[in-house]
N, C-alpha and C positions, 0 to 999 in steps of 0.2 A: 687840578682841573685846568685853569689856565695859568701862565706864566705871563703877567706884566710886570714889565719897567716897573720903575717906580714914578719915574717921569714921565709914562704912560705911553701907550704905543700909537704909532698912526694910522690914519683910518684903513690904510690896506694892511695892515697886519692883522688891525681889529676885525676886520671882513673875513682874513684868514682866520684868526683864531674862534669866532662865533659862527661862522658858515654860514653867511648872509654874504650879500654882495653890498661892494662902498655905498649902490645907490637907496638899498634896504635901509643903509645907518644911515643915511641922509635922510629917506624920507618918513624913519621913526623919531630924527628931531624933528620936523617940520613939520609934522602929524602932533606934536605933542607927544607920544609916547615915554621917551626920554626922562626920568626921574631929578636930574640932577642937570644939569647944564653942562655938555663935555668943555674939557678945560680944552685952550688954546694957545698956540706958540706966541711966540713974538710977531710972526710972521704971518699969524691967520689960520696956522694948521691946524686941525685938530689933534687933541691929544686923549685918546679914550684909557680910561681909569679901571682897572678889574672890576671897580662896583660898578659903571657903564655896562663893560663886558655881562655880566650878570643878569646885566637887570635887561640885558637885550636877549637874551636866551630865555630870562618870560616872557617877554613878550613873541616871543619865537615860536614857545613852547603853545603858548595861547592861541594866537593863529593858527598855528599847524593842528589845531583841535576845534578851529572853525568861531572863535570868540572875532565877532567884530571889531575892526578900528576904534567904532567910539566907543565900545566898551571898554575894551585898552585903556585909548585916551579916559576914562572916567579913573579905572583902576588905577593909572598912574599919578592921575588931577588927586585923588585918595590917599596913595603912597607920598606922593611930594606933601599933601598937606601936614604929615605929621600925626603924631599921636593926637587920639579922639575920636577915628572914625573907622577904628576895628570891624565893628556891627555892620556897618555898609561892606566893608573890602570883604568882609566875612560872606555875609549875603552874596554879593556879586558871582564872589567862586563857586558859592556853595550849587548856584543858577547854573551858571555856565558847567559845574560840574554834572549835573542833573542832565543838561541836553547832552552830553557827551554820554553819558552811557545810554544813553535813550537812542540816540545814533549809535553805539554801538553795540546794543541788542537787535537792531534794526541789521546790520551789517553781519552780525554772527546768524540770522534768521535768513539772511541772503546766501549766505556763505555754505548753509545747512543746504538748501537746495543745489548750489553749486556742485557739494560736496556729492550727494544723489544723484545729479545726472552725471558727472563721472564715473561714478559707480556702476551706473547703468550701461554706459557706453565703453567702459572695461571689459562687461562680462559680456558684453554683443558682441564686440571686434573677438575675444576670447574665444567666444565660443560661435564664432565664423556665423555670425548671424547679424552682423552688423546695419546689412542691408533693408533688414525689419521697424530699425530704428527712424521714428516719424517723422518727415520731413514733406514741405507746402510741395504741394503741386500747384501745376499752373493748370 
């Protein structure tokens, strides 16, 4: 999957290799998202860890399926605390997993109509009748 250093790579490699941009891994530390505190040069740079890398492609994965920041932020507040609060991290997904296919029943039901009026506007243009097909008048 990815390839880090051992001594961990810096934030524009990290950006390369998770598909976020520098200012996304900035503003998942300062969001709190972040599980672990990225380690730091001598000099101030960041240095991101594979587990960093990882755990920022959940939170990636999560957004990209519409889970909000503070829920994130809660999910990680969960994760950073450590064994004991399974039941909760459990819950939360199982939620967030619940709206997401509910939005995407919602989108395949969009999609079904989609799919019929192409249908429809194949077999008009087809069969040179295209001009039947309903459109506003003024």
């Amino acid at each position: 999957m990815l390839e880090v250093k051992r001594d961990g790579v810096s934030i524009a490699e990290a950006a390369r290799l998770s598909g976020v941009s520098v200012h996304t891994l900035r503003y998942y530390e300062r969001a709190g998202l972040v599980v672990t505190p990225v380690d730091r040069t001598p000099g101030g740079s960041r240095r991101y860890r594979e587990l960093d890398l990882k755990w920022i492609t959940i939170c990636t994965k999560l957004r990209a399926t519409g889970m909000p920041v503070r829920t994130i932020k809660r999910y990680a507040d969960l994760v950073a605390a450590g064994p004991g609060n399974e039941s909760e991290r459990l819950a939360l997904l199982e939620a967030h997993r619940d709206d997401v296919r509910a939005r995407l029943a919602e989108i395949q039901e969009s999609l079904a109509m989609i799919d019929h009026k192409v249908d429809v506007y194949r077999g008009a243009v087809a069969a040179g009748d295209a001009d039947r097909l309903w459109a506003p008048t003024s």
